[in-house]
KEDREN-907821 format. One line per field, with one value per atom (N, C-alpha, C, O): residue number from 1; atom name; y, z, x. Coordinates in steps of 0.1 Angstrom, whole numbers, plus 5000, padded with zeros to 4 digits. Last residue first. Layout:
<recs>
seq = NUM;...
atom = CA;...
yy = Y;...
zz = Z;...
xx = X;...
</recs>
This chain:
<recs>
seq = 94;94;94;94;93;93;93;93;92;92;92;92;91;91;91;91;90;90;90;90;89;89;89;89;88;88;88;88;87;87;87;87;86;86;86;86;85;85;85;85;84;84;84;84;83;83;83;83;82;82;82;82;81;81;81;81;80;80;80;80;79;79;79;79;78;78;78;78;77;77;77;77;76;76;76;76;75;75;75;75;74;74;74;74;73;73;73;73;72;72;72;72;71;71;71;71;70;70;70;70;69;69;69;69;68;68;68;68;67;67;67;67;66;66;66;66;65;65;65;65;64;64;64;64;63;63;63;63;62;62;62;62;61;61;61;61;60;60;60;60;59;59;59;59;58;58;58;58;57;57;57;57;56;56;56;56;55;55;55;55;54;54;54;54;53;53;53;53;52;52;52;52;51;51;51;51;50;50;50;50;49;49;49;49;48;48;48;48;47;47;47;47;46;46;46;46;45;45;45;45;44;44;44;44;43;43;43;43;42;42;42;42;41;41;41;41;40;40;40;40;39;39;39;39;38;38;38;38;37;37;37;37;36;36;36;36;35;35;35;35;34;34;34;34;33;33;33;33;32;32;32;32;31;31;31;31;30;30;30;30;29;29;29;29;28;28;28;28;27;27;27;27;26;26;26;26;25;25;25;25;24;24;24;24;23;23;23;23;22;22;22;22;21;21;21;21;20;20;20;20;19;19;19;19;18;18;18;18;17;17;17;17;16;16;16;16;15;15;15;15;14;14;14;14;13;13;13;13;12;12;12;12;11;11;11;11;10;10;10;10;9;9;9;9;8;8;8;8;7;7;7;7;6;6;6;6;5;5;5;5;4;4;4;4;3;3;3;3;2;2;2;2;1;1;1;1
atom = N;CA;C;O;N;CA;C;O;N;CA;C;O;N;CA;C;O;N;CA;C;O;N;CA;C;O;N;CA;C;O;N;CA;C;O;N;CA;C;O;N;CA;C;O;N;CA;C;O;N;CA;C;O;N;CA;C;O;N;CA;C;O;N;CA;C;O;N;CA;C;O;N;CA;C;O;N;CA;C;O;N;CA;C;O;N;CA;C;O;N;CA;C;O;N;CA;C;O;N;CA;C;O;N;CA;C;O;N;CA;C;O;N;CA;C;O;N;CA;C;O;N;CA;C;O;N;CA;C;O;N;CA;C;O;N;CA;C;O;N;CA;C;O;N;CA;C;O;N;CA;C;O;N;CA;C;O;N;CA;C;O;N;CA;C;O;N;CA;C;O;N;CA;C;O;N;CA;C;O;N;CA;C;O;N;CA;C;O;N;CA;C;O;N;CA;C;O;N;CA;C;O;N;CA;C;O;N;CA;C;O;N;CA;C;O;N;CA;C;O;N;CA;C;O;N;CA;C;O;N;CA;C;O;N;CA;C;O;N;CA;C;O;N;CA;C;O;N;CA;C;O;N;CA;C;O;N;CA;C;O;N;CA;C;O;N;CA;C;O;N;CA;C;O;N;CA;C;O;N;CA;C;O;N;CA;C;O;N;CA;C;O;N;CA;C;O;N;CA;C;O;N;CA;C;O;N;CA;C;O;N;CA;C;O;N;CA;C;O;N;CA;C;O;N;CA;C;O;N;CA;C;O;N;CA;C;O;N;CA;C;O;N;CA;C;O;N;CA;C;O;N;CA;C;O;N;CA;C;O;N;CA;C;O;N;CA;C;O;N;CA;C;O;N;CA;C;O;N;CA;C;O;N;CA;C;O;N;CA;C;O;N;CA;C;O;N;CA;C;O;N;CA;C;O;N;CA;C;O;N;CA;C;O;N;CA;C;O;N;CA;C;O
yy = 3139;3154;3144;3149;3129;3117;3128;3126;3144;3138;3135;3137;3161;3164;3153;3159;3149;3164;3165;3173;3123;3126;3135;3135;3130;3119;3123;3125;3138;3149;3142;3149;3120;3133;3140;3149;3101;3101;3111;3108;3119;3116;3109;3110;3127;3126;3115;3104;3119;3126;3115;3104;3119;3117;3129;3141;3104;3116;3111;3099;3104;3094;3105;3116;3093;3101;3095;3085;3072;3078;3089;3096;3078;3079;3083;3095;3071;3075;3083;3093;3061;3062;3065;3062;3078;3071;3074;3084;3066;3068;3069;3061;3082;3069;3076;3088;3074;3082;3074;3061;3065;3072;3078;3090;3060;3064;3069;3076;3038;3050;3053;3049;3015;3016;3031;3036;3008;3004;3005;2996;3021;3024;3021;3028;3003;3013;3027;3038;2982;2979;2995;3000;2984;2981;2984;2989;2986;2996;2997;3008;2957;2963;2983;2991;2937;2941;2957;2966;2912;2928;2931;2927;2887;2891;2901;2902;2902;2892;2893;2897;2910;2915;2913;2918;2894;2906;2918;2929;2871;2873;2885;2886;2873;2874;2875;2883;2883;2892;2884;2891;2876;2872;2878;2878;2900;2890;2886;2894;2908;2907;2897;2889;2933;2914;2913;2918;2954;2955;2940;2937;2955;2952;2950;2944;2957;2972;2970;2978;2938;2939;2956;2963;2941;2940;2940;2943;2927;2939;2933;2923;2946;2936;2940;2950;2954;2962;2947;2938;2957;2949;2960;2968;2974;2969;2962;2963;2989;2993;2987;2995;2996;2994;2999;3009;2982;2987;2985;2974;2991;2985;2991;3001;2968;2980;2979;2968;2959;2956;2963;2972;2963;2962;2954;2948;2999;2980;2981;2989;3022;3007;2991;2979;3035;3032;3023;3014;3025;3028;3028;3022;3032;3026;3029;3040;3030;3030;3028;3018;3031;3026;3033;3045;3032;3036;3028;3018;3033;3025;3032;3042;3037;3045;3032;3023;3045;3034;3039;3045;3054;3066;3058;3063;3041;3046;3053;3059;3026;3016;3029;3025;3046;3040;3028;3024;3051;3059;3057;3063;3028;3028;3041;3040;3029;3017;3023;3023;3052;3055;3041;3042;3040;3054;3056;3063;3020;3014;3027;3023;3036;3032;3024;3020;3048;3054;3047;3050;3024;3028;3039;3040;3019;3008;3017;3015;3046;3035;3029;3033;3060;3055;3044;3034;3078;3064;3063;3067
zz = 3644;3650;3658;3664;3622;3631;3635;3631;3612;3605;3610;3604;3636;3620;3610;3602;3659;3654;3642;3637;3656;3655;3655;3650;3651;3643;3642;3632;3672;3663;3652;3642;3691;3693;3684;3684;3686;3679;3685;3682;3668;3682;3673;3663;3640;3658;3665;3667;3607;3623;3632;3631;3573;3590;3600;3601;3543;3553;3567;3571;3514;3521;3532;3530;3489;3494;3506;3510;3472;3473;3474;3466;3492;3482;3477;3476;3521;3518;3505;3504;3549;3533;3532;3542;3575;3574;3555;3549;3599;3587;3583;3588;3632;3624;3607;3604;3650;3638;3634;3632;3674;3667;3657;3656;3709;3693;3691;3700;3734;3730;3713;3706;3744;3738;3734;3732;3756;3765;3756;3757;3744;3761;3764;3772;3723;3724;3737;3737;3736;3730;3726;3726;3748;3757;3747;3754;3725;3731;3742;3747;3716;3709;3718;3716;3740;3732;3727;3735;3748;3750;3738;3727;3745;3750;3749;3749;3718;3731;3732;3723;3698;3706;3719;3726;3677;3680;3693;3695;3685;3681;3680;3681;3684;3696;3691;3698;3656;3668;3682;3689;3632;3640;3653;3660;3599;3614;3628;3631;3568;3582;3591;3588;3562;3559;3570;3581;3555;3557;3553;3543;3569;3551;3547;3537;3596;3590;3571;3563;3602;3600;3593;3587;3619;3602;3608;3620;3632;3632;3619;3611;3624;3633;3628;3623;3626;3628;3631;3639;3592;3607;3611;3604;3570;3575;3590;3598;3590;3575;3573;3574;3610;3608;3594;3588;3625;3617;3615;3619;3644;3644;3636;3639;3636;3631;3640;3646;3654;3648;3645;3654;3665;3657;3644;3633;3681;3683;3667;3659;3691;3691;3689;3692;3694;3692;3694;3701;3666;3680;3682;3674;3641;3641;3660;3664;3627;3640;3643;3652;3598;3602;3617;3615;3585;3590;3599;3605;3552;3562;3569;3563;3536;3547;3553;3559;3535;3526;3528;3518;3550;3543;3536;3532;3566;3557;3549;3540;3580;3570;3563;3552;3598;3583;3573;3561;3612;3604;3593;3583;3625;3616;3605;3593;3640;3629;3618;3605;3653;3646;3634;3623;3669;3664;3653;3644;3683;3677;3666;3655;3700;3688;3680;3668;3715;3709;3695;3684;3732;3719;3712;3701;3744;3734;3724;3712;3749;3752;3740;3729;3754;3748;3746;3742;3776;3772;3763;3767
xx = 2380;2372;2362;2353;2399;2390;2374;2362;2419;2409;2400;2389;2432;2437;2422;2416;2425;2422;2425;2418;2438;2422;2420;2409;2465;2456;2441;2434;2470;2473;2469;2468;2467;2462;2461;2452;2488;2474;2468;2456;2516;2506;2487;2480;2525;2535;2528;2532;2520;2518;2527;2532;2522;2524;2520;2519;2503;2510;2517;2517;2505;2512;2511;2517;2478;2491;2492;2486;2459;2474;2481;2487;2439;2440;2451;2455;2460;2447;2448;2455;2478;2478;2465;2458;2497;2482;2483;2486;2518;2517;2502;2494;2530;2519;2516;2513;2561;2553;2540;2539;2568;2577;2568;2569;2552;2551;2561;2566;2561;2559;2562;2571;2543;2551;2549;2538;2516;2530;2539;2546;2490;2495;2508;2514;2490;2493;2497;2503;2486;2499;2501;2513;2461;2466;2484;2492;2442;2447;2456;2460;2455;2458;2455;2463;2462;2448;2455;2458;2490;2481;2470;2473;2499;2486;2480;2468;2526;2519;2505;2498;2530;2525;2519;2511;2540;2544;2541;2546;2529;2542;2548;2560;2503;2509;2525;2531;2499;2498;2505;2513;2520;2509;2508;2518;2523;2531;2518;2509;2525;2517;2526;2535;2550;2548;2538;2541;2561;2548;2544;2538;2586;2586;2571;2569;2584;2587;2590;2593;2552;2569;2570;2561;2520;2532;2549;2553;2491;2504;2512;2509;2457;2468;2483;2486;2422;2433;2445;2442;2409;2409;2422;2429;2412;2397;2397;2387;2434;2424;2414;2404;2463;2445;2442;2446;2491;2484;2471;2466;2512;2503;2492;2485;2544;2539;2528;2528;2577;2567;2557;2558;2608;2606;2592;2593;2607;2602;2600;2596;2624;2632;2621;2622;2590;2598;2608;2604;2564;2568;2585;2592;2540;2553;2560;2556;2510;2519;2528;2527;2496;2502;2508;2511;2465;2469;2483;2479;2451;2457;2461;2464;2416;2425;2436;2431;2384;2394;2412;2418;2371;2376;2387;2397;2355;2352;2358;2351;2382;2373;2362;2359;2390;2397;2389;2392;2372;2372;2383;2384;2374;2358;2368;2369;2394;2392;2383;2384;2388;2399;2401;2407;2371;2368;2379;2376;2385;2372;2372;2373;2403;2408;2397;2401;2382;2392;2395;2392;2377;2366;2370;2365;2394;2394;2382;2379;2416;2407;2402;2404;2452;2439;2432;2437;2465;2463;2451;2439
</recs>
């Protein structure tokens, strides 16, 4: 599960590294994305209002109750992926 200062760790390091990072999970149809703020999108990357996509839960909390399909991260135009955020913060975050 990842904690709130986790994912604090993972905001900052897309706001220095001018960075989006997208979370896609699976069977749901809502993103959770971070670049300057963190909130959520549609899969047509239309912002959508957090409770609407996400109820009450706090964003480490939304990543605790859904299991990952892939997280996108853009960064000076290229496009990469990963599996895990495990494999997020060893590959850039360290």
């Amino acid at each position: 599960m990842t904690s709130f200062e986790e994912l604090q760790n993972i905001l900052r390091w897309s706001r220095e590294n001018n960075a989006k990072i997208k979370i896609f999970f699976e069977k749901y149809p809502y993103v959770l994305a971070l670049d300057k703020v963190i909130h959520a999108e549609d899969y047509e990357e239309r912002n959508v209002s957090w409770i609407y996509a996400f109820g009450s839960k706090q964003p480490h909390q939304v990543l605790g109750s859904f299991s990952i399909k892939k997280i996108i991260i853009k960064k000076n135009n290229k496009i990469l992926e990963v599996k895990s955020l495990q494999e997020l913060v060893k590959r850039f975050i360290h």
